[in-house]
SEMARGU-701948 format. One line per 5 residues: their letters; for each residue x, y, z of N, C-alpha, C. Coordinates in nm, 3 decimals. Example, Ala and Ser with C-alpha at 12.3 -4.5 7.8 and 13.67 -1.06 7.14 Angstrom:
2
as) 1.319 -0.569 0.780 1.230 -0.450 0.780 1.320 -0.330 0.780 ~ 1.285 -0.225 0.708 1.367 -0.106 0.714 1.290 0.003 0.787;
% end
This chain:
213
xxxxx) 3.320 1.769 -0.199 3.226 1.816 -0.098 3.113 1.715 -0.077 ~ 3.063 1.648 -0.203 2.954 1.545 -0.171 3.031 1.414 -0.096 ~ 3.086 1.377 -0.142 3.180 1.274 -0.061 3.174 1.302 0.069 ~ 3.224 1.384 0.125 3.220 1.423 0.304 3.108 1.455 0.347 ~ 2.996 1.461 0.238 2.866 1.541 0.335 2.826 1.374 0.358;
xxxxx) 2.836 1.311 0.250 2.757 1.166 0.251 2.886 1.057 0.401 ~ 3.003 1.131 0.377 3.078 1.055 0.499 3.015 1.076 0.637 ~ 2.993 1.198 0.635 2.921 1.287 0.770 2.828 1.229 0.833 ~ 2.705 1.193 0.677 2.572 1.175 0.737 2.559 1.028 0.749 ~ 2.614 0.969 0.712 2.645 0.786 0.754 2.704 0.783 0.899;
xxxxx) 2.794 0.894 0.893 2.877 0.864 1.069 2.738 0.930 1.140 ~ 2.692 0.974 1.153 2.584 1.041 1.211 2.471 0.977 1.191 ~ 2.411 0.935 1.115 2.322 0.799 1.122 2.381 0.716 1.221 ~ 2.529 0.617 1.199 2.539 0.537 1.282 2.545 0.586 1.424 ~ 2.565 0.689 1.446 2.602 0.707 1.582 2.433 0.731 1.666;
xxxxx) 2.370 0.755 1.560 2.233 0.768 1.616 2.081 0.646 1.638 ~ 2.138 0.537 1.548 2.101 0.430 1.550 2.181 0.322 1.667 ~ 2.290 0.369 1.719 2.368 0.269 1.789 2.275 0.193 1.871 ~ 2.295 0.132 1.925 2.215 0.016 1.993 2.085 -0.006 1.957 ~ 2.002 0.057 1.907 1.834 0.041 1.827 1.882 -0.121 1.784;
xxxxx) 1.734 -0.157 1.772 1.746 -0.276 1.685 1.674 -0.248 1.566 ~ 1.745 -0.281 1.455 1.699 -0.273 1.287 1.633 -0.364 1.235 ~ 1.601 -0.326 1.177 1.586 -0.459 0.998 1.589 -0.370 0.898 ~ 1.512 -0.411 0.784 1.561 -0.431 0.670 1.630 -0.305 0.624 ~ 1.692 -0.259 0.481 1.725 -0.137 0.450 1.611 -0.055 0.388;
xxxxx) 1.656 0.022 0.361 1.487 0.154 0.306 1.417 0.074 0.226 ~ 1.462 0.060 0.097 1.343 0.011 0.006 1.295 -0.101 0.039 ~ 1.307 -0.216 0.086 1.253 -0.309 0.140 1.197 -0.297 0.325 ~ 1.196 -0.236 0.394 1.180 -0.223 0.540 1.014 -0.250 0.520 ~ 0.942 -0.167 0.485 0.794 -0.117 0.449 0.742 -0.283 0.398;
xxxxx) 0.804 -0.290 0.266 0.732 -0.393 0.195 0.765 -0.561 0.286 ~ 0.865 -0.545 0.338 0.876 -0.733 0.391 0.775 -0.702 0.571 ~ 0.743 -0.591 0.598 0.717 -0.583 0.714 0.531 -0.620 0.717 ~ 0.530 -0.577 0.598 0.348 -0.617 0.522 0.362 -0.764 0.477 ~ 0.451 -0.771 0.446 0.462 -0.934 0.355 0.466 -1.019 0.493;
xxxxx) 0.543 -0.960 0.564 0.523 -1.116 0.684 0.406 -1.125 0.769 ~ 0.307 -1.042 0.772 0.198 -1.116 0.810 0.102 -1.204 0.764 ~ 0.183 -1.252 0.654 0.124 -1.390 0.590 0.174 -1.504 0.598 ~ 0.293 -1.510 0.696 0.386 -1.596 0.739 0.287 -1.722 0.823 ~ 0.313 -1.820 0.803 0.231 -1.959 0.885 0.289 -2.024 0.897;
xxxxx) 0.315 -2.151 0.959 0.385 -2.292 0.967 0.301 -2.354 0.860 ~ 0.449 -2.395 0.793 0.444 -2.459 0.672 0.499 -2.639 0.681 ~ 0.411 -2.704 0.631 0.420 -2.819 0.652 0.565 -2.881 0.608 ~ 0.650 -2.974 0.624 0.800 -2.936 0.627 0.780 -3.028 0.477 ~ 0.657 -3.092 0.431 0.685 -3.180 0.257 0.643 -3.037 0.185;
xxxxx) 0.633 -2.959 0.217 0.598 -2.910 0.078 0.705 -2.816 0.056 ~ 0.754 -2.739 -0.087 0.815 -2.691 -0.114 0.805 -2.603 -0.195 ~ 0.877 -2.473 -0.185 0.906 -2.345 -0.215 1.037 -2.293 -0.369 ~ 0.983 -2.291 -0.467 1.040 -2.249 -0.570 1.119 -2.074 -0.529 ~ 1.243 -2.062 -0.472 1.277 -1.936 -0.467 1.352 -1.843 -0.632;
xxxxx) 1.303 -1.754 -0.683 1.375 -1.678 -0.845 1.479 -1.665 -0.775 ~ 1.614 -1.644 -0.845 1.737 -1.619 -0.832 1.722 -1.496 -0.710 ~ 1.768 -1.566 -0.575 1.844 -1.544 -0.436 1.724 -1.488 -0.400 ~ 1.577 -1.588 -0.371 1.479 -1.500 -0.309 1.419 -1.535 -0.241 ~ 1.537 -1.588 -0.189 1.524 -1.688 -0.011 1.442 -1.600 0.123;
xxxxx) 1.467 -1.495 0.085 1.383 -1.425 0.198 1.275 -1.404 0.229 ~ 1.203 -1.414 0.075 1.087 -1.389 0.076 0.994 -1.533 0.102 ~ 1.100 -1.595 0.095 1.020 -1.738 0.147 1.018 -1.755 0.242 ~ 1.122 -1.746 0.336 1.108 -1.741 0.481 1.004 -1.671 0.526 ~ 1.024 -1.518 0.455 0.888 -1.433 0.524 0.699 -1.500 0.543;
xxxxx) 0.687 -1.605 0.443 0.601 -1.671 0.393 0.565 -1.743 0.541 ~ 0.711 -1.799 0.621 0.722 -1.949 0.651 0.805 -2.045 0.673 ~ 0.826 -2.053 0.534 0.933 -2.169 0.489 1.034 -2.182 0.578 ~ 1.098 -2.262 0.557 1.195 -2.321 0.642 1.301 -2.364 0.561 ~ 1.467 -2.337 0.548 1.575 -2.335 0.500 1.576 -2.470 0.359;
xxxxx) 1.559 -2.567 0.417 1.541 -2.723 0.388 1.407 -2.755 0.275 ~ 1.309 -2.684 0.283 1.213 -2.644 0.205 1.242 -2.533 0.040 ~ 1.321 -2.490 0.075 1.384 -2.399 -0.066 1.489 -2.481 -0.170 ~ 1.414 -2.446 -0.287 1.512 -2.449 -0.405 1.505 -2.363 -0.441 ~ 1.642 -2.292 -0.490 1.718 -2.220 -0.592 1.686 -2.234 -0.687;
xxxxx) 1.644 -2.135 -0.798 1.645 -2.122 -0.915 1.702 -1.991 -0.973 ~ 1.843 -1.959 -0.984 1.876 -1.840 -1.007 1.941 -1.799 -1.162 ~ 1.926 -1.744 -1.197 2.013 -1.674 -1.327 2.162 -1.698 -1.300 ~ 2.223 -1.712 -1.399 2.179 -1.736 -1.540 2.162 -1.937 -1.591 ~ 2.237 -2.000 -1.457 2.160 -2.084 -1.488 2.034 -2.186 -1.491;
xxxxx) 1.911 -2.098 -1.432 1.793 -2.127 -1.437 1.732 -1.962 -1.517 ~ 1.630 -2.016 -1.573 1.583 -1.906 -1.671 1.416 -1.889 -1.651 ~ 1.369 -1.763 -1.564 1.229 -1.800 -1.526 1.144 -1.787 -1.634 ~ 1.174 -1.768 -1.748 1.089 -1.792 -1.884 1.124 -1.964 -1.912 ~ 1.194 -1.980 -1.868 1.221 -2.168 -1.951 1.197 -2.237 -1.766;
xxxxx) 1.124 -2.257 -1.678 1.192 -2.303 -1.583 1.204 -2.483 -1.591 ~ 1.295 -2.545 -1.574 1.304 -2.700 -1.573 1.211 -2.739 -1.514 ~ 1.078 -2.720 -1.441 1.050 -2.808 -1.348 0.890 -2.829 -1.423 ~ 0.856 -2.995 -1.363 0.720 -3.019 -1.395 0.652 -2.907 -1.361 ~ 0.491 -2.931 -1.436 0.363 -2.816 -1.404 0.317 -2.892 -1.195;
xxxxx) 0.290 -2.806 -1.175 0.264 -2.820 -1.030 0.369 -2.867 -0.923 ~ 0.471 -2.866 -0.980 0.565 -2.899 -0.873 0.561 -2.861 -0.734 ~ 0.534 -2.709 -0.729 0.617 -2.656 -0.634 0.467 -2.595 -0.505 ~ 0.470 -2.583 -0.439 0.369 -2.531 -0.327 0.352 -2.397 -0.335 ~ 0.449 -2.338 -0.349 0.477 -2.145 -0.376 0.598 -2.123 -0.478;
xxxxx) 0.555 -2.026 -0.518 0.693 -1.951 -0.588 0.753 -1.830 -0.584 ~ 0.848 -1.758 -0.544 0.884 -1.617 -0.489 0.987 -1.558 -0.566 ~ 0.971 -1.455 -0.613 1.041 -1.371 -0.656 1.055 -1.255 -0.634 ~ 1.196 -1.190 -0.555 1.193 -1.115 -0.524 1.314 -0.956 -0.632 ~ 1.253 -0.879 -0.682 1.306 -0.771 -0.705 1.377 -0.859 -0.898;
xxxxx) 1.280 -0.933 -0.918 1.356 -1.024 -1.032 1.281 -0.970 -1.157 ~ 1.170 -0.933 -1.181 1.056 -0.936 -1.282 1.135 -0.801 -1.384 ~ 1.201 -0.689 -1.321 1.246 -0.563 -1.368 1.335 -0.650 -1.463 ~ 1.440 -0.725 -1.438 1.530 -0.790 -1.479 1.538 -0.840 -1.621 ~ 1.427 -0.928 -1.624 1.369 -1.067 -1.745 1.394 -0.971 -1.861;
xxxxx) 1.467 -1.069 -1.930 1.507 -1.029 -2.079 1.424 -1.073 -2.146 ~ 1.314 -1.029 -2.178 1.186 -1.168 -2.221 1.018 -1.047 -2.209 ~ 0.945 -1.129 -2.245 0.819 -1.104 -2.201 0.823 -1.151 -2.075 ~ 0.771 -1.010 -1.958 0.669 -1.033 -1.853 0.604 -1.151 -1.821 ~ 0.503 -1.108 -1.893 0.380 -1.194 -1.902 0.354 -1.416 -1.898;
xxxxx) 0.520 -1.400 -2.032 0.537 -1.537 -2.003 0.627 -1.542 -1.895 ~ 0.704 -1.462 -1.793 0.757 -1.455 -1.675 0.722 -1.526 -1.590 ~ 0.568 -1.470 -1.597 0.466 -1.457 -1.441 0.404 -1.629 -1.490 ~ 0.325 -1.615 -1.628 0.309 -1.780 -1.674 0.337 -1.868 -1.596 ~ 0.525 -1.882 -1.652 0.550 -1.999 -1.630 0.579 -2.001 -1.470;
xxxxx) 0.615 -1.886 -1.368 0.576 -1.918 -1.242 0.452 -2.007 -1.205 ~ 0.318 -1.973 -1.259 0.189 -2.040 -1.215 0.170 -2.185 -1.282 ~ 0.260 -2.225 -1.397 0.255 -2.315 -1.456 0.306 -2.412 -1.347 ~ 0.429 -2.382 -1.265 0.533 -2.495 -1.190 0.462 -2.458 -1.064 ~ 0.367 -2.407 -1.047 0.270 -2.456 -0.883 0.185 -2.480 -0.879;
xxxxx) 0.151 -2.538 -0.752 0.024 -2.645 -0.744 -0.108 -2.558 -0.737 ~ -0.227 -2.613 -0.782 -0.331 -2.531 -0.750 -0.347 -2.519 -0.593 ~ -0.380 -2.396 -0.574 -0.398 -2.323 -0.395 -0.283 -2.310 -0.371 ~ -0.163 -2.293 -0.446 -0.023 -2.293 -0.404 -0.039 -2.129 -0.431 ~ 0.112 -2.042 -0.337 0.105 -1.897 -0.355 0.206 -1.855 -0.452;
xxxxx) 0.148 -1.736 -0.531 0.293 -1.692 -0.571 0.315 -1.557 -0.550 ~ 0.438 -1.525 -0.495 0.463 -1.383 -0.469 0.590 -1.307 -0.519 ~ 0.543 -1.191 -0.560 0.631 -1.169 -0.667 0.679 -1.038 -0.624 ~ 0.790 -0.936 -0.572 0.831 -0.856 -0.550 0.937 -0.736 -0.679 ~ 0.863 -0.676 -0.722 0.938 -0.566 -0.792 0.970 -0.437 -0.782;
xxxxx) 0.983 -0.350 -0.900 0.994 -0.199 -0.842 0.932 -0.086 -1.017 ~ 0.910 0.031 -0.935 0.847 0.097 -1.050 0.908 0.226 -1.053 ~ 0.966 0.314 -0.895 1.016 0.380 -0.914 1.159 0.431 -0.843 ~ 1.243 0.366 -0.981 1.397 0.290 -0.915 1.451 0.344 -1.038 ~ 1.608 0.390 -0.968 1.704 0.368 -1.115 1.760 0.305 -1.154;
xxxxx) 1.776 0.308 -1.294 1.819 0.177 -1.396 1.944 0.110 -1.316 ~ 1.928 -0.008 -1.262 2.002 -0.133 -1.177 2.096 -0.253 -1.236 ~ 2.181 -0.252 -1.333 2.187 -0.390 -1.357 2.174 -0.530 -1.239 ~ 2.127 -0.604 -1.318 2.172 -0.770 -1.260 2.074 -0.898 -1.312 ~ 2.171 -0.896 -1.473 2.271 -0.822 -1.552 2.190 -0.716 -1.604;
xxxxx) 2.102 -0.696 -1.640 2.049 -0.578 -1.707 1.916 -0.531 -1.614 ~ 1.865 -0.408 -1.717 1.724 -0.364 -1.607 1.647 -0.312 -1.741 ~ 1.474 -0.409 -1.764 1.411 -0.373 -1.847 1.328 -0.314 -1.829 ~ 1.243 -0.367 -1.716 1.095 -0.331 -1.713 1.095 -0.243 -1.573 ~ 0.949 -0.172 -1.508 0.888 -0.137 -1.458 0.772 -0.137 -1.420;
xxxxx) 0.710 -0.184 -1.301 0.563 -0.225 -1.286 0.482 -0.163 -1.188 ~ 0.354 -0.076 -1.218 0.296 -0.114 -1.114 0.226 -0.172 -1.038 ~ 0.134 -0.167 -0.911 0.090 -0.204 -0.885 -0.036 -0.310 -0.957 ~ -0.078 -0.203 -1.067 -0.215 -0.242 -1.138 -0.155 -0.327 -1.230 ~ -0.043 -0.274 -1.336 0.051 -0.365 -1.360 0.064 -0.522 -1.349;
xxxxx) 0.125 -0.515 -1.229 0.131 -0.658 -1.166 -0.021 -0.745 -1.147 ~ -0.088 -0.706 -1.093 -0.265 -0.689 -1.100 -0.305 -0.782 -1.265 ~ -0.267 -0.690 -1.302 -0.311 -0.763 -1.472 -0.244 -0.906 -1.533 ~ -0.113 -0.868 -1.471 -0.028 -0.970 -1.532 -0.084 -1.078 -1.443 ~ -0.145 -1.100 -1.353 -0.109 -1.237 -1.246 -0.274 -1.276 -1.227;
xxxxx) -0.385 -1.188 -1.227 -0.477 -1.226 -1.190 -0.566 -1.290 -1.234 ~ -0.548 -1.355 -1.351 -0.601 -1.459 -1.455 -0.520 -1.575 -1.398 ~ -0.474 -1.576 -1.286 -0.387 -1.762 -1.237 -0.461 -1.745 -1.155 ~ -0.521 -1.684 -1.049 -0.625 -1.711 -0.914 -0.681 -1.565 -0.857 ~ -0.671 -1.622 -0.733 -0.765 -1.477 -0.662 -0.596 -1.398 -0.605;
xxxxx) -0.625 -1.292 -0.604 -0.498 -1.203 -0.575 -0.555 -1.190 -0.423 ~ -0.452 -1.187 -0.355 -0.430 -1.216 -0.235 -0.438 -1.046 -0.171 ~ -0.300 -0.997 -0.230 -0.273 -0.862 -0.190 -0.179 -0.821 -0.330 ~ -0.217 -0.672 -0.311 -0.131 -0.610 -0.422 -0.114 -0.465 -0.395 ~ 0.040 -0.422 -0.413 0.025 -0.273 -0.392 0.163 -0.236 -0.374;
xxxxx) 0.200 -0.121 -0.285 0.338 -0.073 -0.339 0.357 0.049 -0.237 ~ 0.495 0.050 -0.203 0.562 0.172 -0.141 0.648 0.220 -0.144 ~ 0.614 0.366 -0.145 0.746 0.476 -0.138 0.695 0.585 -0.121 ~ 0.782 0.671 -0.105 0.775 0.820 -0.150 0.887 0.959 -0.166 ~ 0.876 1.035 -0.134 0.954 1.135 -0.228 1.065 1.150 -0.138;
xxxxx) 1.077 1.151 -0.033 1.173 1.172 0.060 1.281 1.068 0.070 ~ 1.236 0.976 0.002 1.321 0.837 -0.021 1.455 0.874 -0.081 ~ 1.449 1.000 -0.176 1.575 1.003 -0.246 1.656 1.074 -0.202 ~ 1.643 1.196 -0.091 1.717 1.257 -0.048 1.792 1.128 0.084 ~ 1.759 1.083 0.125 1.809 0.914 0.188 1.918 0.902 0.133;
xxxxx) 1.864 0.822 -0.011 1.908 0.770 -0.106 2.065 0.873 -0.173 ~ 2.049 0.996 -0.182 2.143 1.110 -0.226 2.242 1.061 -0.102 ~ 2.220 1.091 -0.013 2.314 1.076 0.128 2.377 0.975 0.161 ~ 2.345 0.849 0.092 2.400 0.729 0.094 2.363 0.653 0.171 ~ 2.267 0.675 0.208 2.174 0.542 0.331 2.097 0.422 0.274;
xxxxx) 2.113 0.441 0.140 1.993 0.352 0.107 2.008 0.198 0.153 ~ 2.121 0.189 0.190 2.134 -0.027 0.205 2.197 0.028 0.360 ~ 2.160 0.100 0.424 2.175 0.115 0.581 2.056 0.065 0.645 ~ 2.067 -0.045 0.717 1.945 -0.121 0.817 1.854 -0.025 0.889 ~ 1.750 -0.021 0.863 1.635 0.121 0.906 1.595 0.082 1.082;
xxxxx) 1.599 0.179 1.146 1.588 0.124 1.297 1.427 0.120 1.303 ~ 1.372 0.037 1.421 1.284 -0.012 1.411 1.172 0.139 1.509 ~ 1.270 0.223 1.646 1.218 0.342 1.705 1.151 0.384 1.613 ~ 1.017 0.401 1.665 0.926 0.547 1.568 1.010 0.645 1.591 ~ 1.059 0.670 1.667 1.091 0.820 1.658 1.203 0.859 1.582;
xxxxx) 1.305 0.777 1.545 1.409 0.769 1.449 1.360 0.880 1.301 ~ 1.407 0.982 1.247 1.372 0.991 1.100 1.371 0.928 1.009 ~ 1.461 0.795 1.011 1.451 0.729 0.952 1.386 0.641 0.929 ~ 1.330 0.593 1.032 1.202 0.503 1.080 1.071 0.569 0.974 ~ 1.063 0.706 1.016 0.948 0.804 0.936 0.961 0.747 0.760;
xxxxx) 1.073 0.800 0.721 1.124 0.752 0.614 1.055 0.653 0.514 ~ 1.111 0.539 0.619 1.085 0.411 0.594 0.939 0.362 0.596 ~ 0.873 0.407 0.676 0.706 0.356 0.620 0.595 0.453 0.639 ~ 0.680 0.606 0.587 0.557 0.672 0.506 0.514 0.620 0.380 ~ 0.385 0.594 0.335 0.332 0.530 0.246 0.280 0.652 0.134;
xxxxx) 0.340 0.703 0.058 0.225 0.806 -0.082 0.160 0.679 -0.217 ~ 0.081 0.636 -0.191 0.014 0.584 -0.334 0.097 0.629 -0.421 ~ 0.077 0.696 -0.439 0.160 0.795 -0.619 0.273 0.747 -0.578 ~ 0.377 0.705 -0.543 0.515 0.748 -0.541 0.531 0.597 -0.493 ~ 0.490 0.461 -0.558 0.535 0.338 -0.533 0.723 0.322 -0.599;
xxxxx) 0.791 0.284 -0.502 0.898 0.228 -0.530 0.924 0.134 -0.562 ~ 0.900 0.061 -0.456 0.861 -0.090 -0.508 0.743 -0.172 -0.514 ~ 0.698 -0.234 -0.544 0.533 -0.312 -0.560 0.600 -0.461 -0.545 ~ 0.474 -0.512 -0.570 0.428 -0.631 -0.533 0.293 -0.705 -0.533 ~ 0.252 -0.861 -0.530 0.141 -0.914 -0.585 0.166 -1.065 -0.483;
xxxxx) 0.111 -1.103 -0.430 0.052 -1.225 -0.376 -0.069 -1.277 -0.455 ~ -0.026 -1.407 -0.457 -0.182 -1.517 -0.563 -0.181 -1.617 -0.510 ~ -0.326 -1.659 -0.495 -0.336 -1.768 -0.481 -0.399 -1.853 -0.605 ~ -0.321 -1.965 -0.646 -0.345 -2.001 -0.806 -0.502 -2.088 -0.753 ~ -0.546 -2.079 -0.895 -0.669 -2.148 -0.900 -0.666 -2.261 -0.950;
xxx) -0.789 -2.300 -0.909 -0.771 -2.445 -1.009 -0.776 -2.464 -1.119 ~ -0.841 -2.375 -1.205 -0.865 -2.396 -1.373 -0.716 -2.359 -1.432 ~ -0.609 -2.278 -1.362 -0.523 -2.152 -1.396 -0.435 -2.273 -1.490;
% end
């Protein structure tokens, strides 16, 4: 019976989204739609440290294809990363921090260690999610969380987090990686960027490193 209700309400989503134009899926729609108004033209020498596959969040920044390196698991390790101190202009990580088999703390480190001073780092996670492998799932953060861990490298840019309760009945129905239409009037649209404080799903932290950091 759950099987066909969740077949139902996907055919019925799609048929109700047809021609709308989308982006992202639920848990991310809210958070990259805040994140890209920090997007600028980025000078094409400088360069962008992306955590394992977090190419998007660099673009959202800016960046430009040609500007990104890869650094992904398992063979780059964001507790060990290969690269000189200041290398990099920004560093992005998206949905990676839950992941780290390791201390946090030296996580976030050695991000600020491999960028330049006034360089950004932005870091995308989650606090209220179920246990995910890839490969495993340790941690949980929130907002304040993230706050603590990062704000001894510079001035925090932005920090904060969204979700809320209605997310899971979505989520029950099988929509959750279905492209959210962009119509207000869509329910799903509603969905997608009602904001409850209490009920962060995913969070997040923008920095700008300092010079002493």
């Amino acid at each position: 019976m759950g099987n066909i209700l969740r077949k139902l309400t996907w055919a019925g989503y799609r048929l109700t989204t047809l021609g709308l134009s989308k982006g992202p899926h639920l848990t991310r729609y809210y958070m990259y739609g805040h994140l890209s108004k920090y997007a600028e033209s980025r000078s094409p020498e400088l360069k962008v440290l992306s955590i394992s596959r977090s190419e998007r969040l660099a673009r959202l920044l800016g960046f430009a294809d040609p500007q990104i390196i890869d650094a992904s698991y398992p063979d780059y390790n964001i507790l060990r990363l290969p690269f000189k101190e200041g290398e990099f202009d920004a560093v992005v990580s998206d949905q990676v921090l839950e992941h780290v088999e390791g201390d946090p703390q030296r996580a976030i480190d050695e991000t600020f260690r491999v960028l330049k001073p006034g360089g950004l780092a932005l870091h995308t996670t989650c606090f209220i999610n179920p246990i995910h492998s890839g490969p495993n799932d340790y941690w949980r953060f929130t907002p304040d969380a993230l706050k603590f861990l990062a704000a001894k490298h510079g001035e925090v840019i932005d920090v904060g987090g969204w979700g809320n309760p209605y997310v899971w009945l979505f989520v029950a129905l099988g929509l959750r990686f279905e492209p959210m239409p962009h119509a207000r009037w869509h329910p799903a649209h509603w969905v997608a960027t009602k904001n409850v404080r209490r009920w962060p799903i995913v969070t997040w932290i923008l920095v700008k490193k300092g010079e002493a950091s």
